[in-house]
PAZAPA-4460 file (N, C-alpha, C; in steps of 0.05 Angstrom, whole numbers, plus 32768, in hexadecimal, padded with zeros to 4 digits):
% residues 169
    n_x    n_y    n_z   ca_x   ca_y   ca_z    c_x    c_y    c_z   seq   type   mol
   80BA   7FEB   8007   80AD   8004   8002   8095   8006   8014     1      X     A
   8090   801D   801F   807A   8022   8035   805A   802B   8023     2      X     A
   804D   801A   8023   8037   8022   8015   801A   802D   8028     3      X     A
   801C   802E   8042   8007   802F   8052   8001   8048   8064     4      X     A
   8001   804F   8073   7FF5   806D   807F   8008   8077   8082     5      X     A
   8023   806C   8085   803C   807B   808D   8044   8085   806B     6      X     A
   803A   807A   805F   8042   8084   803C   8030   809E   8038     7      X     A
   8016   8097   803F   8001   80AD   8039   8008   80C7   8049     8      X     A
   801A   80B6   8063   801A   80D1   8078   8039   80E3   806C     9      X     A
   804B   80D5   805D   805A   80D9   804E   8052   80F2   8038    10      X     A
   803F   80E8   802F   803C   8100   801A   8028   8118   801D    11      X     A
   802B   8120   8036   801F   8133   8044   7FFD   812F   8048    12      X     A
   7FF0   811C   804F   7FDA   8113   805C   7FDD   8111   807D    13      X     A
   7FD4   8123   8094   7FD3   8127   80A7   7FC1   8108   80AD    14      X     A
   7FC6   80EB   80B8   7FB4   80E1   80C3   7FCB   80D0   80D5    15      X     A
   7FBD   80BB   80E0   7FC5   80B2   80F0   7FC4   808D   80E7    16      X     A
   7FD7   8087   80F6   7FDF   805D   80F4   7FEB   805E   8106    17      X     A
   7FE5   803A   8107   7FEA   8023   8115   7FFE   8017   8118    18      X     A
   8002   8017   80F7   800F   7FF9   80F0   8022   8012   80D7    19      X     A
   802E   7FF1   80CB   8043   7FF5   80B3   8037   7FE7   809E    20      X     A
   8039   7FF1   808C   8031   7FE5   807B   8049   7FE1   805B    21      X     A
   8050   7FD2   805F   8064   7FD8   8044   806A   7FBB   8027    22      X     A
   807C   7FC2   8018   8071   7FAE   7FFC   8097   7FA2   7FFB    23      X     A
   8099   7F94   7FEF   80B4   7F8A   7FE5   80BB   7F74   7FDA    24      X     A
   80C6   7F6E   7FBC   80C7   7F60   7FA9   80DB   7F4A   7FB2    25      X     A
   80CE   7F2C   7FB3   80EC   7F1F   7FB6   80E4   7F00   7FAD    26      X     A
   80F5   7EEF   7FA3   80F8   7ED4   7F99   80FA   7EC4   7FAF    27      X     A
   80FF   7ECC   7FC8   8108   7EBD   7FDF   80EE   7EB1   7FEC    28      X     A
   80F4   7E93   7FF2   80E0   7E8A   7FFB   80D3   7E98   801B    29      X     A
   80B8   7EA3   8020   80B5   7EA7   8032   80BE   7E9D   8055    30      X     A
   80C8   7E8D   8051   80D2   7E80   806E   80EF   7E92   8073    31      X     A
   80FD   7E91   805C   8119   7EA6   8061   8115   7EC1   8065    32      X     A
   80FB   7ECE   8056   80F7   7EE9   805C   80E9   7EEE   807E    33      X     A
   80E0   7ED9   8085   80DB   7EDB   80A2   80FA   7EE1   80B4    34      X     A
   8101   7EC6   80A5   8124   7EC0   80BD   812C   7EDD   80BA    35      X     A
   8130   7EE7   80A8   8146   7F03   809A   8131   7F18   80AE    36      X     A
   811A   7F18   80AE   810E   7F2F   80C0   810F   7F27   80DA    37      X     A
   8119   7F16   80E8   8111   7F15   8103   812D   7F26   8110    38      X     A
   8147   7F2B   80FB   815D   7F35   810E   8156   7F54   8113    39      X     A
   8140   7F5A   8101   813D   7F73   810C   811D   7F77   811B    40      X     A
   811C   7F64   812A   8100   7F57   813F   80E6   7F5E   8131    41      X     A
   80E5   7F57   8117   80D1   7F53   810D   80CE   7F37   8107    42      X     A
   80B5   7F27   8119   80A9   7F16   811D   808E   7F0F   8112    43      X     A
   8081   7EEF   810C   8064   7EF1   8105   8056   7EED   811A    44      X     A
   803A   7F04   810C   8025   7F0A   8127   8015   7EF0   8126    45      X     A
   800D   7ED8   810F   8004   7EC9   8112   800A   7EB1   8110    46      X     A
   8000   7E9A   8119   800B   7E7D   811A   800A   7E73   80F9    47      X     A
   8011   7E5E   80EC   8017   7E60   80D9   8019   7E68   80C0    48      X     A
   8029   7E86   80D3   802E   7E9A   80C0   8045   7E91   80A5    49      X     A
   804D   7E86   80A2   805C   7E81   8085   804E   7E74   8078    50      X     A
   8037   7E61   807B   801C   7E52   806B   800B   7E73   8063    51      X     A
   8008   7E87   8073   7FF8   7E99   806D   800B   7EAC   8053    52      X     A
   801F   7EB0   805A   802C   7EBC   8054   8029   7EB3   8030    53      X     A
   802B   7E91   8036   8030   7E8C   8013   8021   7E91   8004    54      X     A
   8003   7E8B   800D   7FED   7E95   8006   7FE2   7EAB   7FF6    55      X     A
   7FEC   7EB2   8012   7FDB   7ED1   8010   7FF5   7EEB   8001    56      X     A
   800D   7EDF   8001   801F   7EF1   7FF2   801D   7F0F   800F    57      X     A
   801B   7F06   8024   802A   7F20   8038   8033   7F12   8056    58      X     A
   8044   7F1C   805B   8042   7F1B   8077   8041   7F29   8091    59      X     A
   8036   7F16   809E   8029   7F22   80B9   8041   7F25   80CD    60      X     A
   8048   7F42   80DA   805B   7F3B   80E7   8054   7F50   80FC    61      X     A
   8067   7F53   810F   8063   7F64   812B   808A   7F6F   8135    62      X     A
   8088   7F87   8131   809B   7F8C   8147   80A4   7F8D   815D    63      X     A
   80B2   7F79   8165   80B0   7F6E   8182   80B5   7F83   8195    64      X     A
   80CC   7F98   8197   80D5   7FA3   81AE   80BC   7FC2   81AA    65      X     A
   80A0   7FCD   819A   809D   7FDC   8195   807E   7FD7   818F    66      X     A
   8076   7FB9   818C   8062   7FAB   818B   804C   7FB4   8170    67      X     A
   8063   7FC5   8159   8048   7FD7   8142   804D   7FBA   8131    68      X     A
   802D   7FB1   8125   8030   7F9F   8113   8035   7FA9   80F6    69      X     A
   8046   7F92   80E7   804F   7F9B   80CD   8040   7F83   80B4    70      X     A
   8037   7F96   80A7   8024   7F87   808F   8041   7F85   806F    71      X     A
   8049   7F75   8070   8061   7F70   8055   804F   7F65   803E    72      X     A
   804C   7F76   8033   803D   7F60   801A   8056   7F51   8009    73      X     A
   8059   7F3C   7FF5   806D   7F37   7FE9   805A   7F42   7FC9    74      X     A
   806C   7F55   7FBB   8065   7F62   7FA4   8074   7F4A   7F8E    75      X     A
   8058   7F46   7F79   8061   7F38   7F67   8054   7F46   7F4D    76      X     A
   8040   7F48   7F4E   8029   7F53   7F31   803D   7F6A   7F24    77      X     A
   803D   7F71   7F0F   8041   7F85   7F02   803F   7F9F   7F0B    78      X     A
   8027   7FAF   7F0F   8021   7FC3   7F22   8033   7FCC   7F38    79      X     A
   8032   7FB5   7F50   8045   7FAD   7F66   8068   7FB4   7F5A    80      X     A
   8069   7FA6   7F4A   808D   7FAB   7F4B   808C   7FC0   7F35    81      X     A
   8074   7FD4   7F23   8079   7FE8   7F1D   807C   8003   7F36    82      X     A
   806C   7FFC   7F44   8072   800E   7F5E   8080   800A   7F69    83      X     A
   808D   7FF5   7F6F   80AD   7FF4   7F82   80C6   8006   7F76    84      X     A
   80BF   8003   7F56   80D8   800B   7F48   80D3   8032   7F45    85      X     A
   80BE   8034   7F4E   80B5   8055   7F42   80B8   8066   7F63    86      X     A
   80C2   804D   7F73   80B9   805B   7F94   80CF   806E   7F98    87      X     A
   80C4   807F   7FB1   80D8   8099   7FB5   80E4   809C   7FD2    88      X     A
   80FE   80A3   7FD6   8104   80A0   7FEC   8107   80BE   7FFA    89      X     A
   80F7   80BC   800D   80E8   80CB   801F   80EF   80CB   803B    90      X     A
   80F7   80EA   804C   8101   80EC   8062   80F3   80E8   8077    91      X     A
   80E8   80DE   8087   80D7   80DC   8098   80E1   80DF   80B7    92      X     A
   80E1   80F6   80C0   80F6   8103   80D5   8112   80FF   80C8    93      X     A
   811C   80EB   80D6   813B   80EC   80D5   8147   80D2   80C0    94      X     A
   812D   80C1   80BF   8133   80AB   80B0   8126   80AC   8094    95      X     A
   8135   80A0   8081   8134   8099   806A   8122   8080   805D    96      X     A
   8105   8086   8055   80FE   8071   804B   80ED   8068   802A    97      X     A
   80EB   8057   8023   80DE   8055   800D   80C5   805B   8009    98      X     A
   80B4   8065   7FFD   80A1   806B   7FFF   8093   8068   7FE4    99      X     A
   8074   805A   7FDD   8062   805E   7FC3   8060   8079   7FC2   100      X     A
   8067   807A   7FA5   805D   8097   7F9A   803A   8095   7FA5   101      X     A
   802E   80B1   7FA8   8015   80B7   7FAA   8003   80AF   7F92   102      X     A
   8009   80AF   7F7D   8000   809E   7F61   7FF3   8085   7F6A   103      X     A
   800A   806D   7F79   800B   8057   7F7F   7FFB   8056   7F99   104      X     A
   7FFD   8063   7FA6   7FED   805C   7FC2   7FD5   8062   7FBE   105      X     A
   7FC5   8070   7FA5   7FAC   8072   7F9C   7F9F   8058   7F9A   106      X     A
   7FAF   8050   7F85   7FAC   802E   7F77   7FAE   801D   7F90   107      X     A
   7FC8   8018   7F9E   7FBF   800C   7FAF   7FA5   800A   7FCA   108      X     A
   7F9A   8026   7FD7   7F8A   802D   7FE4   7F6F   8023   7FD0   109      X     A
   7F6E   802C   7FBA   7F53   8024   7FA7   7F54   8006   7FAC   110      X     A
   7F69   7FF2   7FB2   7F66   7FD2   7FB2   7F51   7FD1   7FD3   111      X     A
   7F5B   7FD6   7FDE   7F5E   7FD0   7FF8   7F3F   7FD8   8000   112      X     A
   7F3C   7FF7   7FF7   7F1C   8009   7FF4   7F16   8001   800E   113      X     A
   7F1A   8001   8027   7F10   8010   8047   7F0C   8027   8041   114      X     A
   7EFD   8032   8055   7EEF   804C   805C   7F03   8057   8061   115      X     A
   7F21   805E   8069   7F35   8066   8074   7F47   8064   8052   116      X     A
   7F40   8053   8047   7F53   804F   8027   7F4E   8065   801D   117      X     A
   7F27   8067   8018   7F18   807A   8012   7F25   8091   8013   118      X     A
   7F2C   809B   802C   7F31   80B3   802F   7F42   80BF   802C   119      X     A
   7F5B   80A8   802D   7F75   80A9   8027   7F75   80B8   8008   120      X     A
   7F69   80A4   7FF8   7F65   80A8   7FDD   7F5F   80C3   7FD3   121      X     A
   7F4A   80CA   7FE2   7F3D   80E2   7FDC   7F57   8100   7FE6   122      X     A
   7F62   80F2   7FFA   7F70   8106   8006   7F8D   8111   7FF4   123      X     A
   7F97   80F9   7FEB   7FB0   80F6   7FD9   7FAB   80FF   7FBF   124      X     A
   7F8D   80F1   7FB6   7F94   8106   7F98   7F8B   8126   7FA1   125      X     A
   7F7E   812C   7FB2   7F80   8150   7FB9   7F9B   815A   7FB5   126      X     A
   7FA9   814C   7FC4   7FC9   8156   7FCD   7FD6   814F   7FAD   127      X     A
   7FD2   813D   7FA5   7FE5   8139   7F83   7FE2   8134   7F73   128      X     A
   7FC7   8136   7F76   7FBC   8133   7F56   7FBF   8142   7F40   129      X     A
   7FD0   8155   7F46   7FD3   8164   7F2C   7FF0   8151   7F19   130      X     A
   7FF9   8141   7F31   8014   8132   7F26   8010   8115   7F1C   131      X     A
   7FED   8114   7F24   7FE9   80EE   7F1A   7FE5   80EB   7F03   132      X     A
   7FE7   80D4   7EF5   7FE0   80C5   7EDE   7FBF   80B8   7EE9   133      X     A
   7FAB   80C9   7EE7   7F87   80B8   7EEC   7F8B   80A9   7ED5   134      X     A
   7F8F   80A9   7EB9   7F8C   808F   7EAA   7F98   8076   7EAA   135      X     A
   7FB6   8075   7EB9   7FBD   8067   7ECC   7FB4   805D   7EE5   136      X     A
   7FAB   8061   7EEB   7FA1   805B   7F0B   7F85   805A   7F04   137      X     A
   7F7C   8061   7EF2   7F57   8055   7EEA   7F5C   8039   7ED8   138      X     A
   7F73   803B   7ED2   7F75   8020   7EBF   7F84   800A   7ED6   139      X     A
   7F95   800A   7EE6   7F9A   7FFD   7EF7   7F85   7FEF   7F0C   140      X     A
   7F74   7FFD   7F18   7F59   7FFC   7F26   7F50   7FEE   7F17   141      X     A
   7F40   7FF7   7F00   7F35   7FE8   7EEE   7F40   7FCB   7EF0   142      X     A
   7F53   7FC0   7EE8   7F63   7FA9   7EE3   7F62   7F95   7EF9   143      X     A
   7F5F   7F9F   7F11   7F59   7F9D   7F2D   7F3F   7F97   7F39   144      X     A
   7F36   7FA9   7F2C   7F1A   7FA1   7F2F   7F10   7F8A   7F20   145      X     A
   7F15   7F87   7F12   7F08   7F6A   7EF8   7F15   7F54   7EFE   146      X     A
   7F2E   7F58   7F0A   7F31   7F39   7F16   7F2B   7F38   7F33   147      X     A
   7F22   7F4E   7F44   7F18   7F4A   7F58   7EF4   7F43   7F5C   148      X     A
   7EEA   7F45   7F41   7ECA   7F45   7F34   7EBD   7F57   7F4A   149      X     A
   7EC9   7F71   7F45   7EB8   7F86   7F5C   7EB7   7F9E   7F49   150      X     A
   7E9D   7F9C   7F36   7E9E   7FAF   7F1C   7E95   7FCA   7F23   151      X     A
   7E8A   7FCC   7F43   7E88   7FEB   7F50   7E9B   7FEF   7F5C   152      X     A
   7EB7   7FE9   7F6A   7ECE   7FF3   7F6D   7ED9   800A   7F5B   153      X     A
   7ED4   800D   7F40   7ED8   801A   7F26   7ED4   8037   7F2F   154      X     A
   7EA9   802B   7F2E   7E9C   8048   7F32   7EA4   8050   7F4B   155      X     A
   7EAA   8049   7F61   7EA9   804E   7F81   7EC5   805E   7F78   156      X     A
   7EDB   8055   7F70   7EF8   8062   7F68   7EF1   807E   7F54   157      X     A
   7EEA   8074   7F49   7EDF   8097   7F38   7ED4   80AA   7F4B   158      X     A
   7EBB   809B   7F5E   7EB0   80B4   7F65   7EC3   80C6   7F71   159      X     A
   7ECE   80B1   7F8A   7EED   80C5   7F98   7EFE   80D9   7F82   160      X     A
   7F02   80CB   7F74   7F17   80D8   7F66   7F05   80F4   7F54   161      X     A
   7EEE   80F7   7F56   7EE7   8106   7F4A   7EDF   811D   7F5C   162      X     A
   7EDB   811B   7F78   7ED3   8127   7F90   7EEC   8134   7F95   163      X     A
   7F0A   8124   7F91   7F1D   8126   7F9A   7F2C   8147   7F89   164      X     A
   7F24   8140   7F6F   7F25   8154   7F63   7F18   816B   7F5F   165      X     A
   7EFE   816F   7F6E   7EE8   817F   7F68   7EDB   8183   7F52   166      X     A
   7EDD   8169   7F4A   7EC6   8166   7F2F   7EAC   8163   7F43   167      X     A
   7EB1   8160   7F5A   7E89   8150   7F62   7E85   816B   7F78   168      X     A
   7E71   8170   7F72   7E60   8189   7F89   7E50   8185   7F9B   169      X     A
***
């Protein structure tokens, strides 16, 4: 599932990327999910990338013949494989791809919180917020926040979301 600017640019947010960013649930030890991505020349961008990989639960990879780097997270938490299973498949020119609902790329952008997440955030609930669940996605954040011990992530996520909606003047 594509969770990253090409998702946001997916659900009608005019911006611009780099990279790929995408999520995908699997039991397979990371060393095979490397082997299985290289036939389609996706490679790692860093040296002991399968030590990082285990770690850190993503991998670092690069498209060889096209050189865009690809961020794989491996989705395990609850949240994560609730959004895999709720994702929507989405035309993007001519190709067919998975895509986070805009719900989900809130939540996830609120983790991440760059100045570019920020805006994302702000930008996406304009465009669908009349279709989100906020007590969902304030309770998700929330949850997020407390095991990340960052108790202004909360307020910083409200303010957007309240700007986003034209509650703030």
């Amino acid at each position: 599932m594509i969770i990253g600017g090409i998702a946001v640019i997916a659900h009608g947010v005019a911006r611009t990327t780099r990279d790929v960013d995408a999520t995908m649930a699997t039991v397979r030890d990371v060393g095979l999910v490397f082997a299985d991505l290289a036939r389609f020349e996706l490679h790692p961008r860093i040296d002991d990338a399968i030590p990082f990989a285990r770690t850190r639960q993503v991998l670092l990879l690069r498209h060889a013949p096209s050189g865009v780097d690809v961020d794989l997270s491996l989705a395990w938490l609850p949240f994560e494989l609730d959004a895999l299973a709720a994702a929507e498949d989405m035309l993007l020119g001519s190709v067919e791809v998975t895509v986070a609902r805009a719900e989900d790329l809130v939540i996830y952008k609120a983790l991440a919180w760059r100045p570019q997440d920020q805006t994302d955030v702000e930008r996406l609930v304009a465009l669908h917020g009349r279709s989100m669940d906020f007590a969902r996605i304030r309770r998700v954040v929330a949850e997020f926040a407390e095991a990340l011990e960052d108790s202004q992530r909360v307020v910083e996520v409200e303010r957007v979301l309240e700007r986003a909606l034209g509650l703030v003047r």
